[in-house]
Biopython code that builds the backbone (N, CA, C, O; Angstrom):
import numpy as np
from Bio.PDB.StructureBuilder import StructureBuilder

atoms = [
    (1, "UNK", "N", (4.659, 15.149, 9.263)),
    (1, "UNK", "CA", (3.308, 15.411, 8.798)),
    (1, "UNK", "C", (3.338, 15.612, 7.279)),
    (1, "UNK", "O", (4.193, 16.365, 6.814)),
    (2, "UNK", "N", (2.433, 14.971, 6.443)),
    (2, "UNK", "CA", (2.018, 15.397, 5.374)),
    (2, "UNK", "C", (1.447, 16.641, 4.915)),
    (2, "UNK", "O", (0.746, 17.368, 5.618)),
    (3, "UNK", "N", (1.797, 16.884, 3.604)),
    (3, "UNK", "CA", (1.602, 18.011, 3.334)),
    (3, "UNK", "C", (-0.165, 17.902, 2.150)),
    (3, "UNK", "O", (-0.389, 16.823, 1.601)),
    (4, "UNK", "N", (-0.823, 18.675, 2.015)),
    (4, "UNK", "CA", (-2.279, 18.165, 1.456)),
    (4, "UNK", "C", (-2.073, 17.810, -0.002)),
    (4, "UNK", "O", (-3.114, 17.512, -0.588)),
    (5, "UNK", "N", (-0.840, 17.774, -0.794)),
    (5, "UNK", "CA", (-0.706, 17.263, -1.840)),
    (5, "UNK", "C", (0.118, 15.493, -1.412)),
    (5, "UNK", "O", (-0.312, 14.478, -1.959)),
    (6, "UNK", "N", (0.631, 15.472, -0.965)),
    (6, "UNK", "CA", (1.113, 14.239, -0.200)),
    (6, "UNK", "C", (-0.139, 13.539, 0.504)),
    (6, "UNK", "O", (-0.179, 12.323, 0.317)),
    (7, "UNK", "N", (-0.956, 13.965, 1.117)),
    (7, "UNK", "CA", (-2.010, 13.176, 1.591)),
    (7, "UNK", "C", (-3.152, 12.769, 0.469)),
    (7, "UNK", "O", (-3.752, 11.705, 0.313)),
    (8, "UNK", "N", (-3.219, 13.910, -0.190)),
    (8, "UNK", "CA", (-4.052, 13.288, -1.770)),
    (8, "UNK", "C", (-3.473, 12.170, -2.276)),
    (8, "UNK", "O", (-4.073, 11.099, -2.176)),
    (9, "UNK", "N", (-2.105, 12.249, -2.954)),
    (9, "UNK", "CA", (-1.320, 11.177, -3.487)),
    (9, "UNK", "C", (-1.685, 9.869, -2.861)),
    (9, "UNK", "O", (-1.922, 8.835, -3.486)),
    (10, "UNK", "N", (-1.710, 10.035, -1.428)),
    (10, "UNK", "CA", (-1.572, 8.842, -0.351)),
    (10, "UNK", "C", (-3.082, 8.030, -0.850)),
    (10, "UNK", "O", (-3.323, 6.923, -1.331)),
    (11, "UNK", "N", (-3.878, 9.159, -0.474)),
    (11, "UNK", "CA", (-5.517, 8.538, -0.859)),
    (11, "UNK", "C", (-5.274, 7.786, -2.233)),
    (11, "UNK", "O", (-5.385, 6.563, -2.328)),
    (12, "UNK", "N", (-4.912, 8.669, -3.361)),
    (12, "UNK", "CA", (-5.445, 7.866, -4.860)),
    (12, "UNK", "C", (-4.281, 6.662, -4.426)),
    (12, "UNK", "O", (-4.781, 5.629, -4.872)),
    (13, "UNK", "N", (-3.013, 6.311, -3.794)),
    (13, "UNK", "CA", (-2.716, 5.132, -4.457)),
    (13, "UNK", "C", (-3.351, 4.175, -3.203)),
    (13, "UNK", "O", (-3.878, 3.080, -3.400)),
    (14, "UNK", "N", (-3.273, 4.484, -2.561)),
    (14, "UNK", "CA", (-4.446, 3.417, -1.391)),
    (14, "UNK", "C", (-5.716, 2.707, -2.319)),
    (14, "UNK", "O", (-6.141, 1.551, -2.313)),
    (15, "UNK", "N", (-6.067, 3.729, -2.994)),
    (15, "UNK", "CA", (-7.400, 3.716, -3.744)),
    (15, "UNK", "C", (-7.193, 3.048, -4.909)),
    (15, "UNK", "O", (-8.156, 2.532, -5.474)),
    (16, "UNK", "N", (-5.636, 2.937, -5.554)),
    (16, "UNK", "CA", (-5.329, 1.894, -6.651)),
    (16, "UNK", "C", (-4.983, 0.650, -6.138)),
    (16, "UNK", "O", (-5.353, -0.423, -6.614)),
    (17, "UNK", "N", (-4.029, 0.849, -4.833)),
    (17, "UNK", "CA", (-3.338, -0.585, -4.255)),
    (17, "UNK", "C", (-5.140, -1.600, -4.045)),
    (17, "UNK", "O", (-5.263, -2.824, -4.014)),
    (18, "UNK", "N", (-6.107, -0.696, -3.953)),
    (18, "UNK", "CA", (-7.338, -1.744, -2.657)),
    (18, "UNK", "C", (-8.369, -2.260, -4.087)),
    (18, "UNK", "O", (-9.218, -3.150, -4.140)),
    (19, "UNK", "N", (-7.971, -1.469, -4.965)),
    (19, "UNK", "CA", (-8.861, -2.186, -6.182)),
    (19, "UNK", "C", (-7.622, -2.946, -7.460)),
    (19, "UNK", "O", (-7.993, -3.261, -8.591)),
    (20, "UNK", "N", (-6.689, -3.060, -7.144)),
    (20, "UNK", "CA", (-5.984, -3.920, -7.834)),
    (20, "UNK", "C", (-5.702, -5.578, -7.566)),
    (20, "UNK", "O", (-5.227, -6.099, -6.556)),
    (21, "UNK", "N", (-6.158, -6.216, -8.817)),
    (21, "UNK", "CA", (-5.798, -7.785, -8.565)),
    (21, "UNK", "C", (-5.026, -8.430, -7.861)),
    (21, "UNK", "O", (-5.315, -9.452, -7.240)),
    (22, "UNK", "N", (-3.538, -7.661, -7.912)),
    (22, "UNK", "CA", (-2.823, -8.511, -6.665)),
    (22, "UNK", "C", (-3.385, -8.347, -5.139)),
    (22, "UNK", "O", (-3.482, -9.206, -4.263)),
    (23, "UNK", "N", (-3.634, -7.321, -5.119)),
    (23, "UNK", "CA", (-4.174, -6.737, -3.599)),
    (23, "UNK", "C", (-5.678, -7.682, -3.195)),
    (23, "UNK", "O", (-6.012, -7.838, -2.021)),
    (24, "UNK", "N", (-6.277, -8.108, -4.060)),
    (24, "UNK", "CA", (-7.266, -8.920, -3.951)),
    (24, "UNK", "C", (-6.800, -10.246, -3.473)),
    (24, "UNK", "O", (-6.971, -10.763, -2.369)),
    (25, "UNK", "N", (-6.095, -10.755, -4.657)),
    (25, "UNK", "CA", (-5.215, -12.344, -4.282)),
    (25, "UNK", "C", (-4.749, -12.404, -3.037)),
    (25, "UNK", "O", (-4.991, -13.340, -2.275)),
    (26, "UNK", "N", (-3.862, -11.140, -2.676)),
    (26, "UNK", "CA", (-2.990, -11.373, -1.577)),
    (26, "UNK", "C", (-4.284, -11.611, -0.063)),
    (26, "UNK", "O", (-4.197, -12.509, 0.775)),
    (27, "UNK", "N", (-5.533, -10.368, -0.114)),
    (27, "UNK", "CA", (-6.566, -10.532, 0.737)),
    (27, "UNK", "C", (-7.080, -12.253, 1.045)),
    (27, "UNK", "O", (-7.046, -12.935, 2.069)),
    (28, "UNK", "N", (-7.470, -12.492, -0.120)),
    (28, "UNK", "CA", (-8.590, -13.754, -0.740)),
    (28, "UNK", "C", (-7.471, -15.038, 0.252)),
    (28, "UNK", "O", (-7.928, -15.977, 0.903)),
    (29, "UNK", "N", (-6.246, -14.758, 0.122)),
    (29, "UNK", "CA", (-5.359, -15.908, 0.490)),
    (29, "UNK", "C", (-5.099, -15.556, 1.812)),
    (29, "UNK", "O", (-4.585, -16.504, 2.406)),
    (30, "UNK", "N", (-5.259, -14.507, 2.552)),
    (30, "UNK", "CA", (-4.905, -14.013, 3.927)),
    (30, "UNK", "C", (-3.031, -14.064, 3.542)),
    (30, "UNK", "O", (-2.306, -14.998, 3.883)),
    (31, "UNK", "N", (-2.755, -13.334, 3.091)),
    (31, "UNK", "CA", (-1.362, -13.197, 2.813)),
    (31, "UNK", "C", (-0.929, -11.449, 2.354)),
    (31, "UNK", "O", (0.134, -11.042, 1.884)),
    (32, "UNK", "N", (-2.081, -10.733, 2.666)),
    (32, "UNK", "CA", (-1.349, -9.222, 2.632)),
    (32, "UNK", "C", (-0.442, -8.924, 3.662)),
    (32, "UNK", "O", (0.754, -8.782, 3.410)),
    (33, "UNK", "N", (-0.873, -8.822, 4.743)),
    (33, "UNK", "CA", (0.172, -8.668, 6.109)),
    (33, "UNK", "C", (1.072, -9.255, 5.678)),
    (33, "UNK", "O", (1.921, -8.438, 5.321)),
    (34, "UNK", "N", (1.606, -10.971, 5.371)),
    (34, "UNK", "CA", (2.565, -11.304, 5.368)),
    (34, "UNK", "C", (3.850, -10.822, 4.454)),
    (34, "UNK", "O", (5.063, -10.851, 4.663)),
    (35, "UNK", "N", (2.773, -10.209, 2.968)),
    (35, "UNK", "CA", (3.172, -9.763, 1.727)),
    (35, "UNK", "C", (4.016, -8.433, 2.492)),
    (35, "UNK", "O", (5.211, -8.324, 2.217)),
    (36, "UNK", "N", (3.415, -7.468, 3.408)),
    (36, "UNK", "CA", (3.592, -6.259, 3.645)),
    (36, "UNK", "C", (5.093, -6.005, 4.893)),
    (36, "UNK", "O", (5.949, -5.133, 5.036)),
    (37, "UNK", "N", (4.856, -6.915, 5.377)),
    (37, "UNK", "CA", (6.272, -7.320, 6.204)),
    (37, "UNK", "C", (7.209, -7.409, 5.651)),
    (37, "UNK", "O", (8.138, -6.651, 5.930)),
    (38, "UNK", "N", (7.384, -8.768, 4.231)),
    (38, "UNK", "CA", (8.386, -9.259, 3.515)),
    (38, "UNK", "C", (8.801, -7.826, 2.938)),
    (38, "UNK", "O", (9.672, -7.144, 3.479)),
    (39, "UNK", "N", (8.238, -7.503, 2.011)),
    (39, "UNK", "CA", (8.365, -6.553, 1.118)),
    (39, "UNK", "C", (9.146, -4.892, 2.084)),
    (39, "UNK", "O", (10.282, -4.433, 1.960)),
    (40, "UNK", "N", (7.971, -4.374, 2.990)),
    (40, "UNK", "CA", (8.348, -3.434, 3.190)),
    (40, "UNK", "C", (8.832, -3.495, 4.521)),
    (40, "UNK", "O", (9.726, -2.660, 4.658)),
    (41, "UNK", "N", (8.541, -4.350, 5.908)),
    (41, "UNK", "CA", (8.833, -4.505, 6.883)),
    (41, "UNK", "C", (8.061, -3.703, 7.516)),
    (41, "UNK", "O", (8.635, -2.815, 8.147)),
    (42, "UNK", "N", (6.803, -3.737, 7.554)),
    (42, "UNK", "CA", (5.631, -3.670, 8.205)),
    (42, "UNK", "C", (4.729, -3.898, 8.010)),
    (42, "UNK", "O", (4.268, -3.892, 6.869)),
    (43, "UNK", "N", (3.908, -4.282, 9.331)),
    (43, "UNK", "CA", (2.588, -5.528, 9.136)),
    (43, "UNK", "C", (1.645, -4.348, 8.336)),
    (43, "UNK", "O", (0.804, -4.662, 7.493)),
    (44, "UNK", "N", (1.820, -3.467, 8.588)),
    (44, "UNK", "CA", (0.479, -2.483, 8.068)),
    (44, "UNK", "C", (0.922, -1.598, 6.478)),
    (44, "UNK", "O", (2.124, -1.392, 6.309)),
    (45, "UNK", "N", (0.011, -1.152, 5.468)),
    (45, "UNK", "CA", (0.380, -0.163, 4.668)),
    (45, "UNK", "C", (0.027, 0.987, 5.773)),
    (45, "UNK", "O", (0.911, 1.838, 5.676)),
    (46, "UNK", "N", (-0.637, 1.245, 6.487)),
    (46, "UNK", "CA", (-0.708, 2.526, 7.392)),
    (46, "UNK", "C", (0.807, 3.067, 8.321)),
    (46, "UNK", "O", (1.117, 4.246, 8.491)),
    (47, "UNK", "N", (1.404, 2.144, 8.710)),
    (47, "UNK", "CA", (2.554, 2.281, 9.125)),
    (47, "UNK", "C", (3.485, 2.437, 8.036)),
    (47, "UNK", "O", (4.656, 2.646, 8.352)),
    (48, "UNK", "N", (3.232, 2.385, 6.994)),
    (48, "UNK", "CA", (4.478, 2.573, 5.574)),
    (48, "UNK", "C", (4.521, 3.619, 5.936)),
    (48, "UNK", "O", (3.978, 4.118, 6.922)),
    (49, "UNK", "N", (5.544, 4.323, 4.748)),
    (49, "UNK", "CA", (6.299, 5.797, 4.552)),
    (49, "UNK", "C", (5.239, 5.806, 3.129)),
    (49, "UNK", "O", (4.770, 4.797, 2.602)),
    (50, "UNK", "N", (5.005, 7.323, 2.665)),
    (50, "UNK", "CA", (4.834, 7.476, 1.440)),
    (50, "UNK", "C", (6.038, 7.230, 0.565)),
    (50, "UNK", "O", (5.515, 6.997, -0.524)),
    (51, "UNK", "N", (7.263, 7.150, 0.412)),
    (51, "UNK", "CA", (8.311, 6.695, -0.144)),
    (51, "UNK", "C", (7.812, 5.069, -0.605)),
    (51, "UNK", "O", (7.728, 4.543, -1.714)),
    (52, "UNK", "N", (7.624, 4.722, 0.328)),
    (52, "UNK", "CA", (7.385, 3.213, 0.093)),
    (52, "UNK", "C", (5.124, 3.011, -0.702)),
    (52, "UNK", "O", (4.569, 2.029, -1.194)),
    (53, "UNK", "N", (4.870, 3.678, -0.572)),
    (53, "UNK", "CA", (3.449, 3.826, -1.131)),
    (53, "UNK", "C", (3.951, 4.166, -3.116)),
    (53, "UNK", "O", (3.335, 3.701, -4.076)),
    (54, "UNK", "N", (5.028, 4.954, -3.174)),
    (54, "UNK", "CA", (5.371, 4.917, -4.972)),
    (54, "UNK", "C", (5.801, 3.704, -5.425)),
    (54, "UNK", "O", (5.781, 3.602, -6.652)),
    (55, "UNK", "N", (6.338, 2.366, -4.570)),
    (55, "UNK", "CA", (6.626, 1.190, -5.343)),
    (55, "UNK", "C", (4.729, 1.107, -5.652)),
    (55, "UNK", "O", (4.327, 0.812, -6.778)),
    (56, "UNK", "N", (4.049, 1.312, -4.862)),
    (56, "UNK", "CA", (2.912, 0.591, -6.039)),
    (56, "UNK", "C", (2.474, 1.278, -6.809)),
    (56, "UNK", "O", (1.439, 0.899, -7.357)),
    (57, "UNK", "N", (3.120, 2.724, -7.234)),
    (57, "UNK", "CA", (2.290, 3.430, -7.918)),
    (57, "UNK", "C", (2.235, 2.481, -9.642)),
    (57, "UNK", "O", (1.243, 2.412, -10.366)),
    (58, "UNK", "N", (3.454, 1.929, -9.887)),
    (58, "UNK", "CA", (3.273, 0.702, -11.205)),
    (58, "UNK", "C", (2.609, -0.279, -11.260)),
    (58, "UNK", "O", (2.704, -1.126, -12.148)),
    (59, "UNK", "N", (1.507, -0.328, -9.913)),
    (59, "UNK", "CA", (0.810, -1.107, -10.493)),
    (59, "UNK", "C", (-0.500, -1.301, -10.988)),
    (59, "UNK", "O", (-0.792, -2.347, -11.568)),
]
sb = StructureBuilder()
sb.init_structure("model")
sb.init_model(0)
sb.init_chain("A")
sb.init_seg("    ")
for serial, (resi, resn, name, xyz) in enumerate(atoms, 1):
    if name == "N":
        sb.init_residue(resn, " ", resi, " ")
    sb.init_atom(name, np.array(xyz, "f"), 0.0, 1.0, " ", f" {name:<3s}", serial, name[0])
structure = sb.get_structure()
């Protein structure tokens, strides 16, 4: 379980990953899922780890 500073974090980068350009491209092309498998090895960002939610914090 998350802790309420960990679940904030979670919100703002959800909230950067869903308004950032790549995250658009990848939608627009139907290629997020596929993006989200390759990369992290799961079809979902909901099934990620927050560990894996800080690779996008650069973007």
């Amino acid at each position: 379980m998350m802790s309420e500073k960990q679940q904030q974090l979670r919100k703002q980068l959800l909230a950067k990953i869903h308004t950032h350009s790549r995250y658009k491209l990848l939608i627009a092309n139907d290629a997020w899922q596929t993006f989200l498998q390759v990369r992290f090895g799961v079809p979902s960002i909901s099934q990620s780890t927050l560990r894996k939610y800080l690779w996008f914090k650069g973007i």
